[in-house]
N, C-alpha and C positions, 0 to 999 in steps of 0.2 A: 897574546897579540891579537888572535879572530876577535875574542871577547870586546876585546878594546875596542876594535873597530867599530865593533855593532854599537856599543854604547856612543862611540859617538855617534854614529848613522842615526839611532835611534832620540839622542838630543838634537841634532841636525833636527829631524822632522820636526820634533814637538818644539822648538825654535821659531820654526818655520811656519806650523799649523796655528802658534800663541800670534806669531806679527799679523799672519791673513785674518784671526779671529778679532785681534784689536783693529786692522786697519776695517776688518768688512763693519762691527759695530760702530767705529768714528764716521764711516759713510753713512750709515742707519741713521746716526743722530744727527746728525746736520739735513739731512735730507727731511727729517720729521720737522724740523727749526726752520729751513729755510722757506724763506717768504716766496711765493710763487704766483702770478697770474690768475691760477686757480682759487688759490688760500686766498687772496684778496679778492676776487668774485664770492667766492662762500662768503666770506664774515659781512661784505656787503647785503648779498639777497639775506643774510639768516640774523640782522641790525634792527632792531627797531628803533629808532630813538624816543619815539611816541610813548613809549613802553616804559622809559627808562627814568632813574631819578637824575635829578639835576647832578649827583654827582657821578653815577652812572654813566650819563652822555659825555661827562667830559673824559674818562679814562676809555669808551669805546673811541672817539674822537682820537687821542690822543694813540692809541695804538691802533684806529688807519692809518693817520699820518704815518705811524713809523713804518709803518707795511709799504704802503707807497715809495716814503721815501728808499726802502731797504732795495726795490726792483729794481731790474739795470734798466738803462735808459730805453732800450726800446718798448722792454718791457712796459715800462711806467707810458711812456707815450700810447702806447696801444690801449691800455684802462684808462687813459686821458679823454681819447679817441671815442671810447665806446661810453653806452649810454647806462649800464647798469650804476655808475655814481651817481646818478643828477635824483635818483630817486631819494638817497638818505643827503644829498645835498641839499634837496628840497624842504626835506625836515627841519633843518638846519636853522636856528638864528641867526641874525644880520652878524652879530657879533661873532657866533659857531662860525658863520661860513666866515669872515675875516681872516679870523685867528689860524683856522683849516690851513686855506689857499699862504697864509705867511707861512705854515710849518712845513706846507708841501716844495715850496719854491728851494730849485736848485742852491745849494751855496754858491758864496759869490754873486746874486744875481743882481742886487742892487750897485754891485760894484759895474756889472755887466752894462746895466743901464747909463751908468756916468759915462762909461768909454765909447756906447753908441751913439748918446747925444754929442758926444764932441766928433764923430766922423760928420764927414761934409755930406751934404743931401744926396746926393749920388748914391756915394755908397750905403748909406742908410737903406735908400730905394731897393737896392739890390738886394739885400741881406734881409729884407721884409719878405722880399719876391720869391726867393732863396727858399726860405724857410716854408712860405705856404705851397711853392712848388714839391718841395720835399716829402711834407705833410697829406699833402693829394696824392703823389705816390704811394704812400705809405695806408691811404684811406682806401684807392684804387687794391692793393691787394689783399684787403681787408675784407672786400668786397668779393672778388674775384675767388676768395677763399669758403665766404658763404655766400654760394650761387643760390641759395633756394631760404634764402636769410630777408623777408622783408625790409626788415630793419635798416639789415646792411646795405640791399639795393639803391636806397632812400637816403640814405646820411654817409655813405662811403662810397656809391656810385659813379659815374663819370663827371655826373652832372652837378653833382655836390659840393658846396663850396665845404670849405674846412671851418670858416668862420663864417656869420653872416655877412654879405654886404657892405649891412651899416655900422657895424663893428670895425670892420677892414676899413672902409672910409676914415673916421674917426681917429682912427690908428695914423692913419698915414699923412691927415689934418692937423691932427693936433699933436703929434709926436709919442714916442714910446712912454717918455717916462712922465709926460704934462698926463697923458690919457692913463695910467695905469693909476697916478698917484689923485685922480679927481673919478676914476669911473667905480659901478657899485662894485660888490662881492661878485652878482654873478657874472656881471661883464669878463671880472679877471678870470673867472673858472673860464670863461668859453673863451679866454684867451691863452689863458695855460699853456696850452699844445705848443703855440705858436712864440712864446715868448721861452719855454726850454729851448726849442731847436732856434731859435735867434740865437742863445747862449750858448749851444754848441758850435754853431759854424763861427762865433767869435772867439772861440777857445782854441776852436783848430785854424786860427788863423784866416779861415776863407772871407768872411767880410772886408781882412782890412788890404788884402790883393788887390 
């Protein structure tokens, strides 16, 4: 009867020791796989596309976007935000960056744009306002987080717009979907930011309040 016991005591652990040894490996592996902030900063600074063959850029290409798209949304917003993209953006042909900024865009978001242009100017106005007020929050403690950040003082500062000026104008002139679907590649890249978080407060409902 003791014998018995221990043998089970003794499978009990080794049970127990096999589930923490499989569940701590399943953490290991997903943690080496998943897409991070970080891992999207590295394969950007470590990118050349200068470097690279034509068939080369399009499979680095092709798995940014998936990195990008794989972050959660603030994630993704924050590498929107910051400026280490615009350098392999820059690389980029007119067609690269097209193709890019189509593969990056939230799903749904053409659908997003039908349902904004049929809200009345009003509310349009607000859900513009909405989003870059959000945005400037979000740039503000961007900032705030690197006090001794040139960079950050300068393009996430108090005084910092989220878009330019005349980008924002244009936006708010000539409509979401007229100005998206007539302006270049990079106009849409430095609209990005602004056009996700339009897509979110109309998912959660807030625009159409």
């Amino acid at each position: 009867m003791v014998n018995e016991q221990k043998r089970f005591f003794v499978w009990a652990l080794v049970f127990i020791l096999f589930v923490w040894i499989v569940a701590f490996a399943g953490f290991k592996i997903v943690e080496v796989y998943k897409v991070t902030p970080s891992k999207v900063s590295h394969y950007i600074i470590t990118t050349d596309l200068n470097k690279l063959s034509l068939q080369e850029r399009s499979r680095a290409l092709d798995k940014l976007a998936d990195m990008l798209n794989s972050l959660q949304y603030e994630d993704r917003r924050r590498m929107r935000l910051e400026n280490e993209w615009r350098r392999l953006f820059e690389q980029m042909t007119d067609k690269e960056k097209e193709d890019f900024i189509e593969k990056t865009l939230p799903a749904g978001f053409k659908q997003m744009m039908e349902s904004f242009e049929k809200l009345p100017e009003e509310r349009r106005k607000k859900i513009i306002n909405d989003a870059l007020r959000r945005l400037k929050e979000a740039q503000e403690t961007m900032a705030a987080e690197n006090p001794r950040d040139k960079f950050a003082r300068q393009n996430w500062g108090t005084n910092a717009p989220v878009i330019s000026p005349e980008l924002e104008q244009k936006v708010r002139v000539l409509g979401l979907k007229t100005f998206y679907n007539e302006s270049s590649a990079q106009s849409k890249a430095e609209l990005a930011p602004v056009l996700e978080e339009i897509q979110r407060l109309m998912e959660r409902g807030r625009g159409l309040r």
